[in-house]
C-alpha angles and dihedrals in degrees: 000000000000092000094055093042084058095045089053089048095055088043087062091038091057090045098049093055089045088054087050089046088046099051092049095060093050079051094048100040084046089046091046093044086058081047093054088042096054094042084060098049095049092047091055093054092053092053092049086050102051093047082055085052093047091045096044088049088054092053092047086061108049093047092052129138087334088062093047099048084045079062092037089054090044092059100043091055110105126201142205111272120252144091118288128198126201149158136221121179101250121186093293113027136307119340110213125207157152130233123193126199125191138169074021087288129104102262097164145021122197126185112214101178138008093146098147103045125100109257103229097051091044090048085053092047088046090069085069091071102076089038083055086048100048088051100052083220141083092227108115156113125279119234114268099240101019094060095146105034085050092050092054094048088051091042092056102042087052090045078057096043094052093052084046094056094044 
């Protein structure tokens, strides 16, 4: 009986540390299946970046020395002095601003109404006026993430620009 009672023991012993062996294989094929998943992910996303890189360097082709003496051209540009009021549709509605030259330069960018648009996207827009004003110039880039919001605000300063060289 004892040797039964032994062997039964080692029996449950075996498949005890079958069942352990077991368990870890479904863990690592699992944990290799998240591996290949990520892999793949990772490399999608390398791919799509380097399609943006690809695309931004094109652009920054075309655009050239032509594109910067357009900017050039734009900030030597000087204006009458005065204060010059304009509107551009934002996300959610008309944005509403002045803008002051003086020394026929922009010295200065107000905004009157913006009423309708959301807060957190507008305060992220707002940040184009002192790069407007740096640059002498509307020709910028919107804000990624307040598109709108940053359209209407450049709308609106070259709506004002345009009245200021007349």
């Amino acid at each position: 009986m004892d040797d039964n009672r032994q062997w039964m023991l080692r029996l449950m012993g075996l498949a005890l540390i079958l069942a352990m062996v077991m368990g870890y294989q479904i863990k690592a094929l699992a944990w290799h299946s998240e591996v290949v998943q990520n892999e793949a992910q990772v490399h999608a996303a390398e791919e799509y970046n380097a399609e943006i890189r690809a695309a931004q360097e094109q652009a920054a082709q075309r655009k050239g020395p032509a594109g910067q003496a357009g900017r050039d051209a734009d900030a030597a540009k000087t204006y009458k002095d005065g204060s010059y009021t304009a509107s551009g549709r934002g996300f959610g509605g008309d944005i509403t601003l002045t803008v002051t030259i003086a020394g026929g330069r922009i010295s200065d960018i107000t905004i009157n109404d913006a009423s309708g648009e959301d807060k957190a996207y507008f305060d992220m827009a707002v940040t184009l006026l002192q790069t407007i004003i740096s640059g002498q110039s509307a020709d910028v880039d919107a804000v990624s993430g307040a598109t709108y919001s940053s359209n209407g605000i450049l709308t609106a300063v070259r709506n004002a620009l345009e009245e200021a060289a007349q």
